[in-house]
C-alpha positions in Angstrom: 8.0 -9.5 -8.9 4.7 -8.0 -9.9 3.0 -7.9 -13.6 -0.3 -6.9 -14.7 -0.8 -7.6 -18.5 -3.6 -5.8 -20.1 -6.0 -5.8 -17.1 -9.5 -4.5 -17.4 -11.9 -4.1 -14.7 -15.7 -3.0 -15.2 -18.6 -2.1 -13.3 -22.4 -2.9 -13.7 -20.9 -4.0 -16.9 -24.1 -3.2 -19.6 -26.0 -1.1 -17.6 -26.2 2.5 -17.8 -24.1 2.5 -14.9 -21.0 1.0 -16.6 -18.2 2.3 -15.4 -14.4 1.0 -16.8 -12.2 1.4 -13.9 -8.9 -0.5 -15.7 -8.8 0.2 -19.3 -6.2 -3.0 -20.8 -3.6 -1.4 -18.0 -0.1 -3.6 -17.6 2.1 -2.8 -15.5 5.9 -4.2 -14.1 7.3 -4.1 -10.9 10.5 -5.5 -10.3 11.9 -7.2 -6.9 13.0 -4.4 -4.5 11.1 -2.0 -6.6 9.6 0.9 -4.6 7.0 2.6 -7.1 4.8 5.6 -6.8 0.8 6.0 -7.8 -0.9 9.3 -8.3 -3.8 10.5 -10.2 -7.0 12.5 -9.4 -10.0 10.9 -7.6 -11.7 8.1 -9.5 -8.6 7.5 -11.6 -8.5 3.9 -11.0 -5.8 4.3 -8.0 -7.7 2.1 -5.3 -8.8 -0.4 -8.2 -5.2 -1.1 -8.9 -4.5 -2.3 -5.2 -8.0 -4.0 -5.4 -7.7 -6.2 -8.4 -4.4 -6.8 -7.5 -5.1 -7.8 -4.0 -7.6 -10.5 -5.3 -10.6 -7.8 -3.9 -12.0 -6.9 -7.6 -11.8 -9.8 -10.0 -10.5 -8.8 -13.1 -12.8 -8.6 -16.9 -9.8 -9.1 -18.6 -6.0 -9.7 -18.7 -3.5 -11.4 -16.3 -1.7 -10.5 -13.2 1.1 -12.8 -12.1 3.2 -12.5 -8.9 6.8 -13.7 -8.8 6.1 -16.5 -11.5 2.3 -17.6 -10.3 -0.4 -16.9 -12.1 -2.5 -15.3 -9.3 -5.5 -13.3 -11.9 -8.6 -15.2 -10.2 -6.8 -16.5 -7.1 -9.2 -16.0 -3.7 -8.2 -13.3 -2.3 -7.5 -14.9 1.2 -5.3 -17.6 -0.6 -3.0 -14.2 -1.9 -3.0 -12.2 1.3 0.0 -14.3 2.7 2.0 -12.7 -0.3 1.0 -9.2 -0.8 0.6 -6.8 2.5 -1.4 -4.1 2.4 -1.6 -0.9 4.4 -4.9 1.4 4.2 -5.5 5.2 4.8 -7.1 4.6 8.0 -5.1 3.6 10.8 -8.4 1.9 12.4 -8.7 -0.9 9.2 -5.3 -2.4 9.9 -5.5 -3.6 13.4 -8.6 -5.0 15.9 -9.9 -3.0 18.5 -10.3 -5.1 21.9 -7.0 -6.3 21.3 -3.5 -5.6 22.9 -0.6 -4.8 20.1 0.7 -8.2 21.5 -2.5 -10.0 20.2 -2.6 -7.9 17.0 0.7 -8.6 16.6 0.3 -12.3 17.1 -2.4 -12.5 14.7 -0.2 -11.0 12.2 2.4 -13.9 12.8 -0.1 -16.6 12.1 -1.1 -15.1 8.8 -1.6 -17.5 5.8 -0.8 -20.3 8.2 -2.9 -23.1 9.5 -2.3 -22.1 13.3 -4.4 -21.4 16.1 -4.3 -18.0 17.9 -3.4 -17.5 20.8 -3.6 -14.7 23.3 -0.2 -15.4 25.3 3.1 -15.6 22.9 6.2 -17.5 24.0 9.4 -15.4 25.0 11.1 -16.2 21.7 8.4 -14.7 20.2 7.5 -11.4 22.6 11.0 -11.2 22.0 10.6 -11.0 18.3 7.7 -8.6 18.5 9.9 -6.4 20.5 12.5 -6.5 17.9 10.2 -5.8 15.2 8.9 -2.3 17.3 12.2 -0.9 18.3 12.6 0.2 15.0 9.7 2.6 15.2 11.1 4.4 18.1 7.9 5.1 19.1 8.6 3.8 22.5 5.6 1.0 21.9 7.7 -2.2 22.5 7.4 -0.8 26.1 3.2 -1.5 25.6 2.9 -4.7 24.3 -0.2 -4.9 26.8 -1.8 -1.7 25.4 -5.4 -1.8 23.8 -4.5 -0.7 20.5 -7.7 1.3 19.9 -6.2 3.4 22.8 -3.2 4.4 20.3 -2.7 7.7 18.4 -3.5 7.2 14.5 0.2 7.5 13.9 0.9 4.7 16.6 -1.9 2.6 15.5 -0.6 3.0 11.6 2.4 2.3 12.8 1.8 -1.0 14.2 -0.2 -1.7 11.2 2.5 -1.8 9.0 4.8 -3.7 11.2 1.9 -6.9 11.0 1.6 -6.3 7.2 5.5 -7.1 6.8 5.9 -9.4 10.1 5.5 -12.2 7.5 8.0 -10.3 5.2 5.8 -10.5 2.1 6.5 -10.6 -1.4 4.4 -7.5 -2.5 3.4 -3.9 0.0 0.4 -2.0 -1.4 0.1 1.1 0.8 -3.1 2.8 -0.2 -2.6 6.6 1.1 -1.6 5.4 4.5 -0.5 8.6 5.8 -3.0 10.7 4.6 -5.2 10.8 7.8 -2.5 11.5 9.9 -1.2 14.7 11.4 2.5 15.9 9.6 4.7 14.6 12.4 3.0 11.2 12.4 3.2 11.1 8.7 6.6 11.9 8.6 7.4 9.2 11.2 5.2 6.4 9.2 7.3 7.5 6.1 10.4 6.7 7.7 9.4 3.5 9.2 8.2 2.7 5.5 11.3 2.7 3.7 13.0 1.5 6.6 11.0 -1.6 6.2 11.4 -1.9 2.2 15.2 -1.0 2.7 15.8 -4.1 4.9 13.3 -6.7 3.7 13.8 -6.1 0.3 10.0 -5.4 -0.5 8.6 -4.5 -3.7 6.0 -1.8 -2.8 3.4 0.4 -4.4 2.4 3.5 -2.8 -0.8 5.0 -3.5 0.2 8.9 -2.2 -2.1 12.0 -2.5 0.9 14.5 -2.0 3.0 15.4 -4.8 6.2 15.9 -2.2 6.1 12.1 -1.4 6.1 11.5 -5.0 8.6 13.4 -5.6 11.3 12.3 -3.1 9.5 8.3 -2.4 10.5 5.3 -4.7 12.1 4.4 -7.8 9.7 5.9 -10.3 6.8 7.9 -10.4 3.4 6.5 -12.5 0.2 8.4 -12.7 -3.2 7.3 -13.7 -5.9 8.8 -15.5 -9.3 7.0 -16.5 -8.1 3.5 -15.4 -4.8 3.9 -17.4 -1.2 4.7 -16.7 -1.1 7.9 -18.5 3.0 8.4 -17.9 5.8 7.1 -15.5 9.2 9.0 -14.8 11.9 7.2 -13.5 15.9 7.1 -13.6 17.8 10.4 -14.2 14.5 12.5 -14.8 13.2 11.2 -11.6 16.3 12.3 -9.4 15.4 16.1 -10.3 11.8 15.8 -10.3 9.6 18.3 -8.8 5.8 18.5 -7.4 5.5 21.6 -10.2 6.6 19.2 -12.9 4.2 16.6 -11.9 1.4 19.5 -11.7 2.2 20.1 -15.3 2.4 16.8 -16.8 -1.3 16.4 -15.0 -2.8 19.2 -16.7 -1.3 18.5 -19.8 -3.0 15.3 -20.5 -6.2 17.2 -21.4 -8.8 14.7 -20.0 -10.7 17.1 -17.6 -10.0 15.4 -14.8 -8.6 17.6 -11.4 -6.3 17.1 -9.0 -8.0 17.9 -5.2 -7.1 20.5 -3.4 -5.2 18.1 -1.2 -2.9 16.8 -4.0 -2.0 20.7 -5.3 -1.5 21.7 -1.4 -0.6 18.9 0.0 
């Protein structure tokens, strides 16, 4: 579904302030493919979600998404095929607006259509559908100002409108690293419910070394713009956040995990 092929991505490139974010990285994600990211802070984490969002433009290399060459597609003409989910709950929806609206917004996505503040039953209908899953009780408030929702709620609803459209690629960037554990835990379930039925190839950005543990098909983590090891199949299944630790500080390069990844 997904592949990056030697992808490089620099900053104030020749300038003292050169800094390579993506050092010739490739990567493969298959359809249905649920993988995990990790890596300290500045590791090239948010880059990957950025270049491959159509955010950052590429130096060098190719990304192609199931069979298009997408490497300096806009990144508005991409958006209708890859969703993406950020760490805070305020980024993904608009304040002023009901989750009907937001959702409705959501619906129109990619498309040449108007919005429109009303919806016709068929749709409300289908909204409803989409928020009985959460069992947050919110397809009871389709009227309710979403900036008047929890950060759970609110992320919650986020990542309904990012795969209303059911989209080819997820990129969740640490989205449940601002909330509190019960919200997170929620969010989480809501998440693989979501892959599990649509059939989503996703990428997870996580912080905690439980999620990558027990989320996804295999592990990667990054280190100085480069995937520096992945774990996947039968060493995966058995995988532990003190293995992970270890494999992090074996690598030598001086980098260090926060105190949220080690805790968390």
């Amino acid at each position: 579904m997904l592949s990056l092929e030697n992808v490089t991505v620099t900053f104030n490139a020749g300038t003292p302030n050169e800094v390579r974010a993506l050092r010739d990285l490739s990567l493969q994600v298959d359809k249905g493919e649920f993988v995990t990211v990790i890596g300290s802070n500045g590791a090239g984490k948010s880059t990957l979600f950025n270049v491959i969002s159509g955010a950052v433009p590429p130096a060098a290399g190719r990304i192609v998404l199931d069979g298009d060459d997408i490497t300096y597609m806009p990144e508005y003409r991409r958006s209708h095929a890859i969703g993406r989910v950020f760490q805070d709950p305020r980024l993904g929806t608009c304040p002023g607006l009901t989750i009907r609206e937001n959702l409705s917004l959501a619906a129109i996505h990619g498309r040449s259509a108007s919005f429109r503040r009303d919806v016709k039953k068929e749709q409300e209908s289908w909204f409803i559908e989409q928020l009985e899953r959460e069992h947050l009780g919110l397809e009871r408030r389709l009227d309710a100002d979403v900036a008047l929702l929890s950060g759970g709620q609110r992320q919650a609803v986020t990542l309904v409108m990012a795969t209303l459209t059911q989209p080819q690629l997820l990129l969740l960037d640490e989205h449940t690293a601002a909330l509190d554990p019960n919200a997170a835990e929620q969010v989480i379930n809501l998440t693989q419910q979501l892959a599990s039925s649509q059939e989503l190839s996703v990428v997870m950005i996580t912080h905690s070394m439980q999620q990558a543990c027990v989320l996804g098909d295999r592990v990667i983590m990054m280190d100085q713009g480069r995937i520096v090891f992945e774990i996947a199949g039968e060493e995966r299944k058995n995988l532990q956040p003190a293995d992970l630790i270890e494999r992090f500080h074996s690598l030598d390069s001086g980098a260090e995990l926060s105190d949220r990844q080690l805790l968390g």
